[in-house]
C-alpha positions as CSV (number, residue, x, y, z in Angstrom):
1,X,0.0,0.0,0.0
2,X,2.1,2.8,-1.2
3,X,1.9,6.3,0.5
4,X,1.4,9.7,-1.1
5,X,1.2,13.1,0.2
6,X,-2.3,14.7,0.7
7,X,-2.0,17.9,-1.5
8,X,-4.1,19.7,1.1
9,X,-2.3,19.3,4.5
10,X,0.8,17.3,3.8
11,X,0.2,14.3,5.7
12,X,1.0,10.8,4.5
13,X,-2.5,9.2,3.4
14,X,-3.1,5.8,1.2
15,X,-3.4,5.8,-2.0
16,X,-6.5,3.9,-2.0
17,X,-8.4,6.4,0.5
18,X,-10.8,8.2,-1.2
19,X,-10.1,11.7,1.4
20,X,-7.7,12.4,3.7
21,X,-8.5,11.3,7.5
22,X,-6.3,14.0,8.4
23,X,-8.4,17.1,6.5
24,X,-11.1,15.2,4.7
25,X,-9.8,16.5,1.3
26,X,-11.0,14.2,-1.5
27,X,-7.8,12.2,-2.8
28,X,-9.6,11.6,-6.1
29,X,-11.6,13.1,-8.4
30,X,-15.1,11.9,-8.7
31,X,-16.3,11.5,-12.3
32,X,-19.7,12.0,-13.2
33,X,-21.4,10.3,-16.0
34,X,-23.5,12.5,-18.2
35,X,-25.8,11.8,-20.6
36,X,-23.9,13.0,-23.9
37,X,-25.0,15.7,-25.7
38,X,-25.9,13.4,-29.0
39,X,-28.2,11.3,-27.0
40,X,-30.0,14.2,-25.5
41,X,-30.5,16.5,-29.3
42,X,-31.7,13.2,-30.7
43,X,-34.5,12.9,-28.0
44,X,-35.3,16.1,-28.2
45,X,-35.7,16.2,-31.9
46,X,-37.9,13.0,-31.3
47,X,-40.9,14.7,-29.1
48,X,-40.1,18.0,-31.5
49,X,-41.4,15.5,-34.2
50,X,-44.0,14.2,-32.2
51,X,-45.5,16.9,-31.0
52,X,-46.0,18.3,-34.6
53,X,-47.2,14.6,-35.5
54,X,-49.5,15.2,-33.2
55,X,-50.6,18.9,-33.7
56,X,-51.0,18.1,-37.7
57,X,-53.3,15.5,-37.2
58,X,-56.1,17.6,-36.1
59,X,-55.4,20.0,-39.4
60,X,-58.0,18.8,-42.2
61,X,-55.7,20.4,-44.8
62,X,-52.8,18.3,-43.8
63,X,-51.8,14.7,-45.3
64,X,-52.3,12.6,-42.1
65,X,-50.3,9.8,-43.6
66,X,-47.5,12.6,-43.0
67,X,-48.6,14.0,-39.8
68,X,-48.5,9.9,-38.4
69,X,-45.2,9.2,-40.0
70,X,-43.1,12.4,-38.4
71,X,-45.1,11.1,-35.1
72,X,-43.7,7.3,-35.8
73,X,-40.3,8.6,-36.4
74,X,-40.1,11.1,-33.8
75,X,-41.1,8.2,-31.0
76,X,-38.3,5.6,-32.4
77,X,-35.8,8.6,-32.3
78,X,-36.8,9.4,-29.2
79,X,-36.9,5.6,-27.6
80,X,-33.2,5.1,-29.7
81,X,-31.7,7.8,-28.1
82,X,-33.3,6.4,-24.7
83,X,-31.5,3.3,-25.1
84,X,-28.4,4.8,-26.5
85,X,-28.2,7.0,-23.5
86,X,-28.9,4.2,-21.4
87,X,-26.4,2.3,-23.5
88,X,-23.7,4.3,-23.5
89,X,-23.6,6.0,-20.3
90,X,-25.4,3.5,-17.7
C-alpha cells in the first residue's frame, strides 16, 4: 500500500483512501457520467417531431399519412436515443 502526500495538508494518506483522514480533502476526483449531448439532441428532436405529428393531425388540410409518419419517427428517435443514452452512459 504505497503512501502519497495529501495535497491539502501534507500528511501521509493511502493511495486507495478516497479523502484524507487527516483534513477530509478528496484524494480523487469523482467523475460523473453525463448523458452526452448526441443522445440528448436526438431525444429532443424525437418529441419535436411528435409533437408536430400530433398537432397536424387535427389539421384537415394536412396529409395525415404525414402528420402519423413524423409522429412514428419522432417516438423511435426518441426511444433510440433512450436506449443509447442508457447504453452508453449507464
Amino acid at each position: 500500500m504505497p503512501l502519497i502526500k495529501c495535497p491539502e495538508c501534507g500528511k501521509d494518506v493511502s493511495d486507495k483512501a478516497p479523502t484524507c483522514p487527516n483534513c477530509a480533502y478528496p484524494l480523487h476526483a469523482q467523475v460523473i457520467e453525463a448523458t452526452g449531448k448526441k443522445w440528448k439532441m436526438m431525444q429532443v428532436v424525437g418529441i419535436l417531431l411528435m409533437l408536430g405529428g400530433c398537432s397536424t393531425m387535427f389539421d384537415k388540410n394536412m396529409n395525415h399519412g404525414l402528420s402519423a409518419g413524423a409522429f412514428g419517427i419522432g417516438f423511435w428517435l426518441f426511444i433510440g436515443a433512450r436506449v443509447g443514452a442508457w447504453w452508453h452512459h449507464g
